[in-house]
N, C-alpha and C positions, 0 to 999 in steps of 0.2 A: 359871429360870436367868437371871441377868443376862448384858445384853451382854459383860463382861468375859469371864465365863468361857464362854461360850458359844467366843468367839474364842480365848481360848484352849485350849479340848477343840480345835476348831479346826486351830488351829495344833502341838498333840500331835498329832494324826489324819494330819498332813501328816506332819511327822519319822517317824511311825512307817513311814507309807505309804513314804518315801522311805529309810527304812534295808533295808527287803525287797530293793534293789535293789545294796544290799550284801553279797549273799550272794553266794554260788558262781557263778563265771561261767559264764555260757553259750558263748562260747568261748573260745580260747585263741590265740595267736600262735604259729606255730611256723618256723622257718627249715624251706628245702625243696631238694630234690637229687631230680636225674635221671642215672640209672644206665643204660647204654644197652647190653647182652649182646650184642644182635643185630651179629654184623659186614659191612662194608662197608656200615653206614648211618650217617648223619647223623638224630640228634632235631634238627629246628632250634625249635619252638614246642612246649611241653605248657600245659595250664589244666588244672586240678583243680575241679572245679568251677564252673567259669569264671573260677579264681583263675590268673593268670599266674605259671608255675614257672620256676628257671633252668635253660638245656635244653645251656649251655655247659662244662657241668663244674664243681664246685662244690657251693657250698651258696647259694642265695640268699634274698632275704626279701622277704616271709614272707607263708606261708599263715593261714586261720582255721581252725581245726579244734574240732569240738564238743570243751568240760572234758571231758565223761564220755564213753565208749562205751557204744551200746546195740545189743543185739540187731538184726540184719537192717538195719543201715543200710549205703548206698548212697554210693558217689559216683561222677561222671562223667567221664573223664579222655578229653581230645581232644589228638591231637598232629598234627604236620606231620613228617614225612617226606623225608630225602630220599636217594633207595634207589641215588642213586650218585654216593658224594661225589667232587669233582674231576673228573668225565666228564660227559661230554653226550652223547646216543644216536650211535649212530658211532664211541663213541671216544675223542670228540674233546675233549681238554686244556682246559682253562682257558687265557688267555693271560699271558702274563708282564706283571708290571707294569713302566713306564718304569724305566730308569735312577735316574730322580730320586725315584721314590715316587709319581709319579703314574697316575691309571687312564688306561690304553689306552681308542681309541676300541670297538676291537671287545670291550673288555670287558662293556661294558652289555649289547651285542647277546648274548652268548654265557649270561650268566646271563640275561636273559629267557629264554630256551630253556631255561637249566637250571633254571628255579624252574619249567619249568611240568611238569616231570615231579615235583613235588610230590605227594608221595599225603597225604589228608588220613585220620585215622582217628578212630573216636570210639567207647568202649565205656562203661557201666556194670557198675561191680566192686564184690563185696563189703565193704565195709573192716574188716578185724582185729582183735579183739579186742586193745584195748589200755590200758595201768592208764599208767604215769609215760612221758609222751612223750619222743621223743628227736627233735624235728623229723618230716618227711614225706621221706621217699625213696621215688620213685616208679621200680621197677625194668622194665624193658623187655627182657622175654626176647621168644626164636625165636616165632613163630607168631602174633603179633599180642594177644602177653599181655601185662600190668602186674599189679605185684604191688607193692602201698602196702607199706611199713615203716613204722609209726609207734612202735609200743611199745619200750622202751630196751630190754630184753630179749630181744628178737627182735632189733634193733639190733644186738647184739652179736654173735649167733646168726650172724646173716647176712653183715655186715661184718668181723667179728671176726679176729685173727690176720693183718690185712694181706692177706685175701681179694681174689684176682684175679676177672677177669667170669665165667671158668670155674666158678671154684668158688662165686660167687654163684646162678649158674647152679642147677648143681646143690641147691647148701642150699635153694633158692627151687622145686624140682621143675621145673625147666625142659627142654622136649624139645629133641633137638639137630635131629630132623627135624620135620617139621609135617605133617601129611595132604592128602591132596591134594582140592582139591574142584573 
């Protein structure tokens, strides 16, 4: 084999090698929402994975999520908490902002107090059987549950008809009390 074609087997050998990487991706982009059931809390942080979700209401972007679904896969979702929005133990009020828009001194002093009643939580959850995504909604019922939505299907299922957090609730099997441990 001469040098030529040698270089050029070669350099076929590359292209072919580098079209494999052409196929079907291994993951996907998907915009994400955090749906929050539980009343008189604040999500203030969720991560998926260790992917930062919007925890403000909305949709924001964007997670990685495996193309395909397979059997018995996992993921991690960690949130922050905070179990009583606008109060601080006691009671006691947030303080009003100035006149002009700016922060009070005792304002700082009063959220370090109230961030530190922060509960942090962190579970592994099944994730869904899911065929054509519709983004990641990560729903937060009673009892320290999360329940991924990704499939458009279930999407609808779930969301569908201008569904309130009630009836999310419910579609999603959610309890309204939780056991006591």
């Amino acid at each position: 084999m001469t040098r030529v074609q040698l270089t050029s087997l070669l350099l076929f050998l590359a292209n072919l090698a580098a079209c494999q990487g052409f196929g079907q991706p291994q993951t996907v982009g998907a915009g994400a929402s955090v749906v929050n059931t539980v009343p008189n809390t604040t999500i203030v942080s969720v991560y998926y994975n260790g992917q930062g979700v919007s925890s403000g209401g909305g949709e924001g972007c964007c997670v990685s999520l495996p193309a395909k679904w397979k059997p018995g896969m996992t993921a991690t979702v960690e949130w922050v908490k905070d179990p009583s929005p606008g109060t601080n133990p006691g009671g006691i009020k947030a303080p009003r902002w100035n006149a002009d828009g700016t922060t009070p001194p005792e304002w700082n002093r009063w959220m370090k107090i109230h961030e530190a009643n922060y509960t942090r939580h962190s579970v592994t959850i099944s994730v869904p059987s899911y065929g054509e995504t519709c983004g990641l909604a990560l729903v937060f019922l009673p009892c320290g549950e999360v329940r991924p939505v990704i499939d458009c299907k279930e999407h609808s299922r779930v969301f569908g008809g201008n569904a309130m957090k009630p009836e999310i609730m419910r579609r999603l099997g959610g309890k309204n009390t939780c056991p006591k441990s």
